[in-house]
C-alpha positions, 0 to 999 in steps of 0.5 A: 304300852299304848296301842294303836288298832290297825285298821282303823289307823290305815283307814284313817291315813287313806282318808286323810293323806291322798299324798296331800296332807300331813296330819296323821297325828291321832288323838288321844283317845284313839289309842285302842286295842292290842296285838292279838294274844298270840302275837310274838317278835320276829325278825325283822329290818328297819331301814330308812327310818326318819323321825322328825318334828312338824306343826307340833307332832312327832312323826316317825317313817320308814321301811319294815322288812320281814326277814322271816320266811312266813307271811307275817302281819306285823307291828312296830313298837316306837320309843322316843328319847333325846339325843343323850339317850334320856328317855321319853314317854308318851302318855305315862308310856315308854313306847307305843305300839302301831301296825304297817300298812300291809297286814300280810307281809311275804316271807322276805317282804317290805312295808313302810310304815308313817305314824304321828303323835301329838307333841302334848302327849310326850313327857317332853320334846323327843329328838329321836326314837328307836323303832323294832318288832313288838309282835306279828302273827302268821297271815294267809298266803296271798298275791305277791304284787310288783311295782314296775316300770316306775317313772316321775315328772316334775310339775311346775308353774307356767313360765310367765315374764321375769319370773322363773317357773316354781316347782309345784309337785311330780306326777309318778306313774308306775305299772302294778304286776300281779305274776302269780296265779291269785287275784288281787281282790284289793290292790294298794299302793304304797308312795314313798317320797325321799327329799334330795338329802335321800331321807324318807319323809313321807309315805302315804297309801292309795287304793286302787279300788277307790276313785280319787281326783289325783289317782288315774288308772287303766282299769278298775277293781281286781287285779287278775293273775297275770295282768298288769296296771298302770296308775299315775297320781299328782304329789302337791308340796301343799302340806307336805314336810317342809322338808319336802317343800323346801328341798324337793323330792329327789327319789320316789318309791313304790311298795304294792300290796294286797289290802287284807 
């Protein structure tokens, strides 16, 4: 079973996403180390899974929700196949295994998850995939963040005679709460963007501990226990599926978590 190593991977998608880039897809070599030993299946739920083919990589989203009632860290074992059941592998594989973007899943919480392959490494061209629970270990309890107060404005081009203004991307701004008597030493936010066929297409990760050009925020650093944050980011259709770009986006989402 080829294995995708956690960290690496969610460090590599902040690096590269920024809600601007689709080119998830890791290479080759990149396949690293397992789950730890103890690692076991759990219940969990997967919904708004989409799976889909762009720029010659097959990329797999969607929502895992622990319905365990312990903290969990949590991976997801992807299976590839075509529409009449006929399976395909990836490296010589039947499936391979990948982290969501939270390590520590609240008992009845929610991550997404968004990963990308490389077409060449599939013994042909999946049309679909099956995702479920490869494994999860306990995790320390820790800060439970809400996302509040969510709200999204369209960004479109400057009127101009005999042209009508074109749709350009949305700016989402929400409001992260942290009820609980533990600070957040590493906020994170989860974007969720669905087109108007209400399909997930895209999910990126954003920092709040990190300074970026699209990424405004009224404070910095720790969330404390009982504070709030608003951010607001800019979403460009500037290599975005093209789903994306073509139709729009109808709804966004947002998850919040602390980085472990």
């Amino acid at each position: 079973m080829i294995r995708i190593n956690g960290f690496h991977w969610v460090y590599m998608i902040m690096g590269l996403m920024c809600l601007q880039a689709c080119k998830q897809a890791p290479a080759a070599e990149q396949k690293s180390s397992a789950m730890p030993a103890g690692a076991k299946p759990v219940a969990v739920q997967i919904t708004d899974m989409n799976c889909f083919i762009e720029r010659g990589q097959f990329f797999v989203t969607g929502i895992c929700n622990n319905s365990t009632n312990q903290w969990q860290q949590i991976w997801l074992r992807m299976e590839p196949s075509k529409r009449d059941g006929k399976a395909v592998y990836i490296q010589g594989e039947r499936g391979v295994v990948f982290p969501v973007f939270s390590a520590a899943i609240p008992p009845k919480g929610r991550s997404a998850f968004f990963q990308g392959w490389d077409g060449k490494l599939f013994s042909s061209v999946p049309d679909t995939c099956s995702v479920v629970c490869a494994g999860a270990i306990s995790a320390e309890a820790g800060p439970i963040l809400l996302v509040e107060e969510k709200s999204m404005v369209r960004m479109v081009t400057p009127a101009m005679t005999g042209k009508e203004p074109q749709e350009i991307g949305r700016q989402f701004s929400a409001v992260v709460s942290n009820p609980l008597d533990k600070p957040a030493k590493h906020p994170c936010v989860e974007v969720l963007l669905y087109g108007n066929d209400k399909r997930l297409w895209f999910v990126s990760l954003l920092d709040l501990t990190q300074e970026l050009p699209t990424l405004r925020q009224d404070g910095s650093g720790d969330i404390a226990p009982g504070t709030k944050r608003r951010f607001n980011t800019e979403i460009n259709y500037n290599n975005l599926p093209a789903e994306l770009a073509t139709h729009k986006i109808g709804a966004v989402d947002a998850f919040s978590f602390e980085q472990r």
